[in-house]
C-alpha positions in Angstrom: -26.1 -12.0 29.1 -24.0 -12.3 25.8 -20.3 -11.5 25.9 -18.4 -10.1 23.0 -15.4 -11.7 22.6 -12.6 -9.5 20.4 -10.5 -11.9 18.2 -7.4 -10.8 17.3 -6.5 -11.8 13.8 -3.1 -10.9 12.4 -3.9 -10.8 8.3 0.1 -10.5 7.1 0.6 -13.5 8.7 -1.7 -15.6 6.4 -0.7 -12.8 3.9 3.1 -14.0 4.3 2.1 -17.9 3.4 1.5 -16.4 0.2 5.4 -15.4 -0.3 7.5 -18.3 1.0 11.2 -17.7 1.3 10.4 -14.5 1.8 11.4 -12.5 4.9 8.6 -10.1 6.9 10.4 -6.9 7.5 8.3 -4.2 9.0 9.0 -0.5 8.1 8.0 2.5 9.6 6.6 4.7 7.6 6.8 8.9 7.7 3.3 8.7 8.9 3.9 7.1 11.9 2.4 3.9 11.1 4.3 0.5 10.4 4.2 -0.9 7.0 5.1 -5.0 6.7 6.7 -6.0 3.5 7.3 -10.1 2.4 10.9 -9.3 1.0 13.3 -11.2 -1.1 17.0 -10.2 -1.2 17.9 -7.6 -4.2 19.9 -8.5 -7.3 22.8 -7.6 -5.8 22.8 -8.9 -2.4 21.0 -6.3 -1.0 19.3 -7.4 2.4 15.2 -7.7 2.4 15.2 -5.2 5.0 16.9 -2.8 2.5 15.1 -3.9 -0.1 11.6 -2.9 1.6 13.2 0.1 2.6 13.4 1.6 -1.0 9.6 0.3 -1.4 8.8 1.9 1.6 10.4 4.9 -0.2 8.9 4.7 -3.4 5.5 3.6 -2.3 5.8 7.2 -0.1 6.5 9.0 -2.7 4.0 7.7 -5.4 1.2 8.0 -2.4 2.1 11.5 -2.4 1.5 12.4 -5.9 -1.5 10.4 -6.4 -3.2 11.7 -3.5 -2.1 15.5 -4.6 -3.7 14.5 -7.9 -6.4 12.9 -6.4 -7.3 15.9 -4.1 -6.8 18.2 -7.2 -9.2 16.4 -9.3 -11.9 16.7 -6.3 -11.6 20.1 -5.6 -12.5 20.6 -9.3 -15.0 18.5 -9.9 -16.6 20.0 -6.8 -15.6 23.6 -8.2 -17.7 22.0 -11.5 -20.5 21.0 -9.8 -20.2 17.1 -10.9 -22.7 14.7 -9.3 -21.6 13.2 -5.8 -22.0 9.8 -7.2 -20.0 10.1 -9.9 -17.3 11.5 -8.8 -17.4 9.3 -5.9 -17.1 6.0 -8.1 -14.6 7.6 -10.6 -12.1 8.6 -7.7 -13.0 4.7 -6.1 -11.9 3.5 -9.7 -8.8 5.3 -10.0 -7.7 4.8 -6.4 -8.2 0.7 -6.9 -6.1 1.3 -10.4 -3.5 3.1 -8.5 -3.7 0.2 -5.5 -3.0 -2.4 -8.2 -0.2 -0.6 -10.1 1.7 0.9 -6.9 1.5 -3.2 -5.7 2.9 -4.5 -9.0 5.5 -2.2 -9.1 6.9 -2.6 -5.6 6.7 -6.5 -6.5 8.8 -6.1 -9.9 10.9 -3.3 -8.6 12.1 -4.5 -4.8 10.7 -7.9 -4.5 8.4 -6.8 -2.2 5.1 -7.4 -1.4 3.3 -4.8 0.9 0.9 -7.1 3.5 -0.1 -4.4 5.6 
């Protein structure tokens, strides 16, 4: 009998190697679920653990309007009858644009990297 063994693997750690002199500061976010940032201290002195908490903020807030805007452009390419497929890679494409310019904002902004 073969046993399944469960490894535990904690990604933001090997995540974090990427962003030395960085501190890991975890935030929990409005959903319930905690977010872990690789923070450098602000241009004035603010802490990394304020720092990742105005990403946490701004990251909120932008998920929030894309996903309004995403569920908006469903509903009416649904209401327009648009093939499955297509719509399917079109809202993949935008949501991997939005990944990439919500990351590189945080990163310019705050100084913060979100790992997970």
């Amino acid at each position: 009998m073969l046993a399944a063994v469960a490894l535990a693997f904690d990604m933001t750690s090997v995540l974090a190697l990427m962003y030395p002199g960085r501190e890991r500061v975890e935030i929990l976010g409005q959903d319930g679920v905690t977010y872990v940032y690789a923070c450098k201290p602000g241009p004035a002195g603010e802490t990394p653990a304020a720092q990742a908490a105005k990403a946490q903020a701004a990251f909120e807030e932008n998920a929030t309007k894309f996903g309004e805007a995403f569920a908006a452009e469903l509903m009416q390419g649904i209401e327009a009858g648009a093939p499955t497929l297509g719509m399917a890679l079109d809202m993949t494409r935008k949501t991997d644009g939005w990944a990439g310019a919500i990351t590189a904002h945080l990163e310019k902004t705050y100084g913060c990297a979100l790992l997970g």
